[in-house]
BAVEX-247080 format. One record per residue: residue number from 0; residue in three letters; x, y, z of N, C-alpha, C in turn. Coordinates in steps of 0.2 Angstrom, whole numbers, padded with zeros to 4 digits. Layout:
<nodes>
num=NUM	residuo=ALA	n.px=X	n.py=Y	n.pz=Z	ca.px=X	ca.py=Y	ca.pz=Z	c.px=X	c.py=Y	c.pz=Z $
...
</nodes>
This chain:
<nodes>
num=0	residuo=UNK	n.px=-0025	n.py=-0046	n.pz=0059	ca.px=-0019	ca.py=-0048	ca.pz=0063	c.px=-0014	c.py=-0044	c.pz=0059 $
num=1	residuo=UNK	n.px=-0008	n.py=-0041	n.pz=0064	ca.px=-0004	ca.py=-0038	ca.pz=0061	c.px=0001	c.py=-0042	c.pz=0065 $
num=2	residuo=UNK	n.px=0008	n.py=-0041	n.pz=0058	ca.px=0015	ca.py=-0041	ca.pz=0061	c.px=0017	c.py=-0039	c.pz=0065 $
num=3	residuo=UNK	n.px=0021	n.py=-0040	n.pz=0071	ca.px=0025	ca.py=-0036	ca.pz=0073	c.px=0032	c.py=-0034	c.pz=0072 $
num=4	residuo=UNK	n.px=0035	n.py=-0028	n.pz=0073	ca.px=0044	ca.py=-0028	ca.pz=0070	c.px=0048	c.py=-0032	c.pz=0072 $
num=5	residuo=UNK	n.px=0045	n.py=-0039	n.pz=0076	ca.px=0052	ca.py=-0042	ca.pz=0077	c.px=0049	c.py=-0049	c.pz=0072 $
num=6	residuo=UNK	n.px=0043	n.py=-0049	n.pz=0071	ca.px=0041	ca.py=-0053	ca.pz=0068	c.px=0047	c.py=-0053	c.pz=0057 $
num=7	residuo=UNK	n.px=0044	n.py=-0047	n.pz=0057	ca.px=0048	ca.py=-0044	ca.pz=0050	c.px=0055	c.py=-0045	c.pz=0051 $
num=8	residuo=UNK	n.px=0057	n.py=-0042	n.pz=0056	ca.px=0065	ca.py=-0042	ca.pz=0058	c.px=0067	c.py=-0052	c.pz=0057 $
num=9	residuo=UNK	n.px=0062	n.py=-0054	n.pz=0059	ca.px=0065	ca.py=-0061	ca.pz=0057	c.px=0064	c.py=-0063	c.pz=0053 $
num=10	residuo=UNK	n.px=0059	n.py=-0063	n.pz=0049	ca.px=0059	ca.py=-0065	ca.pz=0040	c.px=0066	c.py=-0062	c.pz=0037 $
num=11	residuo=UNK	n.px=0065	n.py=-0055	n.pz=0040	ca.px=0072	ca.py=-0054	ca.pz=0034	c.px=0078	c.py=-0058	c.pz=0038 $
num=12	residuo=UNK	n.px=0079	n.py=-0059	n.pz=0045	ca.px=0086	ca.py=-0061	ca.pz=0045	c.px=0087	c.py=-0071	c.pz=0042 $
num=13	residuo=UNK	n.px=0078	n.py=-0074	n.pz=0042	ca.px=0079	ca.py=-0081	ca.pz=0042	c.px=0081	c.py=-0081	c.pz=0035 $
num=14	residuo=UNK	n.px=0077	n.py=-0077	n.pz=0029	ca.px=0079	ca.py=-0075	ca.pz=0023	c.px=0086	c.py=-0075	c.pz=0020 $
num=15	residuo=UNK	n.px=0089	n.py=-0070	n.pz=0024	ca.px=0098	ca.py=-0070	ca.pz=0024	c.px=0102	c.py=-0075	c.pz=0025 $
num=16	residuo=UNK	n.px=0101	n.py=-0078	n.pz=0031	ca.px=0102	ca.py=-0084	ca.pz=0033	c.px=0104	c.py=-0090	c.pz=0028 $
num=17	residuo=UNK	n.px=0098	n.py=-0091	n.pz=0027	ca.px=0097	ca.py=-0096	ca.pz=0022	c.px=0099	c.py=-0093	c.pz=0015 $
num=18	residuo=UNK	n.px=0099	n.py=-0087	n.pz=0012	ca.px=0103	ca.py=-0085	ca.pz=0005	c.px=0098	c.py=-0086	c.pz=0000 $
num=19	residuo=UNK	n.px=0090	n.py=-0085	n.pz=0003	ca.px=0083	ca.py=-0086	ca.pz=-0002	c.px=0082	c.py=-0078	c.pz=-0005 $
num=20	residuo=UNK	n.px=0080	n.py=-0080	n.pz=-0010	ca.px=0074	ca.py=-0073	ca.pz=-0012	c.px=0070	c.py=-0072	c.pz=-0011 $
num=21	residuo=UNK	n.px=0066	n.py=-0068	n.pz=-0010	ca.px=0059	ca.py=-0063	ca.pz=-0009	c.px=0054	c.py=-0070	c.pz=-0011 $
num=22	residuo=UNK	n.px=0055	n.py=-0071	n.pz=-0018	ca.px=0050	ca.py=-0076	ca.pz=-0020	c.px=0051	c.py=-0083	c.pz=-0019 $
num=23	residuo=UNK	n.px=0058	n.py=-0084	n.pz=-0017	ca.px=0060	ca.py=-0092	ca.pz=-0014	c.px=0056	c.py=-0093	c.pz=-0006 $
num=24	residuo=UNK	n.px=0057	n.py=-0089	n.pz=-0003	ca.px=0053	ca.py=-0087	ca.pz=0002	c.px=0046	c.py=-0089	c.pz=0003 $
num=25	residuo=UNK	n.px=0044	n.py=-0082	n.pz=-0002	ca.px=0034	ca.py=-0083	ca.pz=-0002	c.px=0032	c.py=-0090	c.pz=-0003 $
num=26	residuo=UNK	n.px=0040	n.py=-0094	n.pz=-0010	ca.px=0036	ca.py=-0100	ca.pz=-0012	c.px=0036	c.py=-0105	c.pz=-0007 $
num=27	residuo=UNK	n.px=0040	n.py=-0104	n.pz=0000	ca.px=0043	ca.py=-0110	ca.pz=0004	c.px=0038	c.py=-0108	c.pz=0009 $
num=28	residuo=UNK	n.px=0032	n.py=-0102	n.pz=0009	ca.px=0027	ca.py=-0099	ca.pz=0014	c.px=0020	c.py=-0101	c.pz=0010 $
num=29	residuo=UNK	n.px=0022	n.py=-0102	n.pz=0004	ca.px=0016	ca.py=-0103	ca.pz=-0001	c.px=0011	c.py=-0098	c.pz=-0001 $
num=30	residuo=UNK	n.px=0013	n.py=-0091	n.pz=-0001	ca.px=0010	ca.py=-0084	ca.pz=-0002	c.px=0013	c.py=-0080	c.pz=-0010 $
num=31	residuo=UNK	n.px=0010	n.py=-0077	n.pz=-0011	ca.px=0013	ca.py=-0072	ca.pz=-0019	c.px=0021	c.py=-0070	c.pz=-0017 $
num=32	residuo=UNK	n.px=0024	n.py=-0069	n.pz=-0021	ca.px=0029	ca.py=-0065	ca.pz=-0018	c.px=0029	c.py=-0057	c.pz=-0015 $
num=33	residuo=UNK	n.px=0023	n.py=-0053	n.pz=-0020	ca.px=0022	ca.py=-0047	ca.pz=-0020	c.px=0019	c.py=-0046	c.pz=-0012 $
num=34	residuo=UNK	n.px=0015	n.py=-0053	n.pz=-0010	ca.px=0013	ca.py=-0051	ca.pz=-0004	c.px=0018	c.py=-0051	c.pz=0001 $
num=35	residuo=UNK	n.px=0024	n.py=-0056	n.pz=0001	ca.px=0029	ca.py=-0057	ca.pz=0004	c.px=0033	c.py=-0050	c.pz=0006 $
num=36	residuo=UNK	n.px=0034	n.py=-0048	n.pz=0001	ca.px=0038	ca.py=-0041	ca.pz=0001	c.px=0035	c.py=-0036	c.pz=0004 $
num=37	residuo=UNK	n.px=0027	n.py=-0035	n.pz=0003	ca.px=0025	ca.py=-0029	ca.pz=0007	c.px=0024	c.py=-0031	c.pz=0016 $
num=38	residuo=UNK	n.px=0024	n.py=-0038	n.pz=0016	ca.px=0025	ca.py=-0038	ca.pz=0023	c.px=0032	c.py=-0039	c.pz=0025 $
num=39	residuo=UNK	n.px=0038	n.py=-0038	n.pz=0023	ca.px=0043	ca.py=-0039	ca.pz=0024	c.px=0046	c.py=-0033	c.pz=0027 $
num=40	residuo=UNK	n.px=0045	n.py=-0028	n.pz=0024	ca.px=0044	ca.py=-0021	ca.pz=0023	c.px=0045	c.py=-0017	c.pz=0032 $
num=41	residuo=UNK	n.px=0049	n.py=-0015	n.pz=0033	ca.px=0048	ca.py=-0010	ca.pz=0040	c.px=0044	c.py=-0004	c.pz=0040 $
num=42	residuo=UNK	n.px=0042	n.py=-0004	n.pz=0035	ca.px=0039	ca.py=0005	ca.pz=0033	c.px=0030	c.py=0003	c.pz=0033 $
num=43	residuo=UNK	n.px=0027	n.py=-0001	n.pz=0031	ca.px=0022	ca.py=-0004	ca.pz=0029	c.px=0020	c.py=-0008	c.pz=0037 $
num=44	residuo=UNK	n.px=0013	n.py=-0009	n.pz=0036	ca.px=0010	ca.py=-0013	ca.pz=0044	c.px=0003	c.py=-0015	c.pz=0039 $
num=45	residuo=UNK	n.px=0005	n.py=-0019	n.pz=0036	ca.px=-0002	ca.py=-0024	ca.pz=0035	c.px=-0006	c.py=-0028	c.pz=0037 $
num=46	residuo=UNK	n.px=-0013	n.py=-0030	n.pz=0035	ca.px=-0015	ca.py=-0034	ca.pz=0039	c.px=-0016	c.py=-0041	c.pz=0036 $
num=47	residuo=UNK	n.px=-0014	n.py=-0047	n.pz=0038	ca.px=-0014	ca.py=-0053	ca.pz=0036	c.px=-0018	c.py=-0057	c.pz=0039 $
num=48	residuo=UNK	n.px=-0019	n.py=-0061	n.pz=0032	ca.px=-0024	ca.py=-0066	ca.pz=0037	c.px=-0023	c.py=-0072	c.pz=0044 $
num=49	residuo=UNK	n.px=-0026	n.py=-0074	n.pz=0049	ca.px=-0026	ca.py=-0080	ca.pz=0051	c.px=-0020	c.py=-0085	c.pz=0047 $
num=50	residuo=UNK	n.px=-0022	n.py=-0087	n.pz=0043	ca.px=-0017	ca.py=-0093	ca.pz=0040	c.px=-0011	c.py=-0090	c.pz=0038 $
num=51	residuo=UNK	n.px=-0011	n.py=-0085	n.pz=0036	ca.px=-0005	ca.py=-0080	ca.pz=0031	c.px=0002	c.py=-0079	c.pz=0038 $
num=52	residuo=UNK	n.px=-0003	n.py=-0081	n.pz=0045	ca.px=0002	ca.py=-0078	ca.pz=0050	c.px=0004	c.py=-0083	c.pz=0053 $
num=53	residuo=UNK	n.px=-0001	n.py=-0088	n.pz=0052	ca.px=0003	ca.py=-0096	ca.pz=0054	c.px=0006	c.py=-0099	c.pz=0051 $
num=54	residuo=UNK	n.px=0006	n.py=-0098	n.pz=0045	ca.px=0012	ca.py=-0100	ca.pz=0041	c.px=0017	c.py=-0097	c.pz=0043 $
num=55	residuo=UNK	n.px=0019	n.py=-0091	n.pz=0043	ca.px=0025	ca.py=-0088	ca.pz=0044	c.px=0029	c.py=-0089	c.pz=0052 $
num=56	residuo=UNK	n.px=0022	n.py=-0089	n.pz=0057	ca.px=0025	ca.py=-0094	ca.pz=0064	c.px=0028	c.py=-0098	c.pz=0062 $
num=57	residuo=UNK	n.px=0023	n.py=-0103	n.pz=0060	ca.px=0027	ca.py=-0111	ca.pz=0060	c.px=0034	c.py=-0109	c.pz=0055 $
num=58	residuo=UNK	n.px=0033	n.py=-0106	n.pz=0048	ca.px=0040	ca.py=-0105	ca.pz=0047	c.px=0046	c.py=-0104	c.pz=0049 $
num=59	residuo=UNK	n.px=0046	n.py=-0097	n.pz=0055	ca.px=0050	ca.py=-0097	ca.pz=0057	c.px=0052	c.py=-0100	c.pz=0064 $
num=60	residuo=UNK	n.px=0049	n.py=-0104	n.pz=0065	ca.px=0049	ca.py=-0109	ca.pz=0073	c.px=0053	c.py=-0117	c.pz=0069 $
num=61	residuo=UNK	n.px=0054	n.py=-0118	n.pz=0062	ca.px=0058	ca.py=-0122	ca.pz=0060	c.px=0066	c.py=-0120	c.pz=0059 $
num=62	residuo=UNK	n.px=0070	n.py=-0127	n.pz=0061	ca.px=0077	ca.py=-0124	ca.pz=0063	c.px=0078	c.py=-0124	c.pz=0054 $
num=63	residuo=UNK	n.px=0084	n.py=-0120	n.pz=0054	ca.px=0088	ca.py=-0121	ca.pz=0047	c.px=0092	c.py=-0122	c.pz=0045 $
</nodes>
């Protein structure tokens, strides 16, 4: 399963939003950081697991 660009587009703007890091993030997603970043990434299209992408659903489907 892959990200799509608005999927990333929203990590980075919920990340802003909220004034986290890279690694506050991955910690709030419970993923590595290093992983966080390469999916965070516009230039990169990784592929994620099942749960690596529900996590990030549900994360971002929470208000802030």
């Amino acid at each position: 399963m892959y990200l799509t660009p608005e999927i990333k587009t929203a990590l980075r703007k919920k990340r802003g939003v909220l004034n986290l890091t890279k690694g506050e993030a991955a910690d709030q997603l419970g993923i590595n950081r290093l992983t966080y970043g390469r999916l965070e990434s516009p230039e990169r299209n990784e592929k994620v697991r099942q749960s690596t992408y529900e996590r990030i659903t549900l994360w971002l489907a929470q208000d802030y």
